[in-house]
C-alpha positions in Angstrom: -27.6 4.1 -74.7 -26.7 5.5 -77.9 -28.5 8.2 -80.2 -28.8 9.7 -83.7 -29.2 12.7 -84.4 -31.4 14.0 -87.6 -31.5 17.5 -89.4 -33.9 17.9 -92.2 -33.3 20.9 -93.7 -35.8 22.2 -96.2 -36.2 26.1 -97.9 -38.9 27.3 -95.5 -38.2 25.3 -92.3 -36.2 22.3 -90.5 -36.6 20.2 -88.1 -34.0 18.0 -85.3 -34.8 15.1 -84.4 -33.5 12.8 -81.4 -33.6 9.2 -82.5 -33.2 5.7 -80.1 -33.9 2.5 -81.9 -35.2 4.3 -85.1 -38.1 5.7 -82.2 -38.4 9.8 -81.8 -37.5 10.7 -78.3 -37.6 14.3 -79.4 -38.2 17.0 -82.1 -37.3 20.6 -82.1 -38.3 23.0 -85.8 -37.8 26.3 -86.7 -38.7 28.3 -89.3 -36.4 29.7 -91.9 -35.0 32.9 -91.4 -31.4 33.1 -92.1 -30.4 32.4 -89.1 -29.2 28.3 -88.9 -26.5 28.3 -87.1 -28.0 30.2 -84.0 -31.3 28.0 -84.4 -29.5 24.5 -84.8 -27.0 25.0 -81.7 -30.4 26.2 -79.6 -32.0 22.9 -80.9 -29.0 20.8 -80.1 -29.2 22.1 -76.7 -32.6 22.1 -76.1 -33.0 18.6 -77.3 -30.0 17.5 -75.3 -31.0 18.8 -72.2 -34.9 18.0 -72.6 -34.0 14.3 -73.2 -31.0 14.3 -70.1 -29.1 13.0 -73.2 -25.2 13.2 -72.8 -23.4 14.7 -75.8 -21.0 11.2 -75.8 -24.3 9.0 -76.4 -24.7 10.5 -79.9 -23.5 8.1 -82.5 -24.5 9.8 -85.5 -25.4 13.0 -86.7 -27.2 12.8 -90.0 -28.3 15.6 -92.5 -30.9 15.5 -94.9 -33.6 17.4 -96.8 -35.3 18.6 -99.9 -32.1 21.5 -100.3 -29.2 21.5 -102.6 -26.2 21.1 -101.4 -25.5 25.0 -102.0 -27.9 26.1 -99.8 -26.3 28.3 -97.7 -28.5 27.3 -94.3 -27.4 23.6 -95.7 -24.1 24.2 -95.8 -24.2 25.8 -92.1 -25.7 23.0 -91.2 -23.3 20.4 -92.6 -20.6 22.7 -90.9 -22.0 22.2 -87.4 -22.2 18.8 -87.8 -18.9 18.5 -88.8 -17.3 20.6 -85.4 -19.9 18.8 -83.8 -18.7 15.3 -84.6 -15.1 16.1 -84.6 -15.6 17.8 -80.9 -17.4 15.0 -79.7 -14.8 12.1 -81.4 -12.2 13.9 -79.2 -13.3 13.6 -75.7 
């Protein structure tokens, strides 16, 4: 089975979704607090283990929201998706 991934990132809160065939399997959110990277690697995680989802069946890892792009908790976002991916792509 393969999975995707979904950050929305928005100025008070965001959410990570786990997606199979465009259907939620599961959701985590959090509130803003400066805190994104600590909160996002929770999530991923939590979502992971919840699901009994195996960090090789994510094929994507997709960012969005109503940020701009230099929004700090965005661009910790789009940092941990980047190790993430890379990580992953060398197992």
């Amino acid at each position: 089975m393969t999975y995707i991934l979904k950050l929305t990132v928005n100025q008070d809160a965001s959410v990570l979704s786990l997606m199979q065939d465009e259907v939620l399997v599961g959701e985590r959110s959090w509130q803003e607090e400066r805190d994104m990277g600590k909160q996002l690697l929770s999530a991923l995680d939590g979502i992971l283990t919840e699901n009994a989802v195996d960090k090789t069946e994510i094929k994507e890892f997709v960012i969005d929201g109503n940020t701009k792009e230099n929004f700090t908790s965005r661009r910790i976002a789009e940092t941990v998706q980047k190790v993430y991916t890379f990580a992953i792509n060398q197992q």
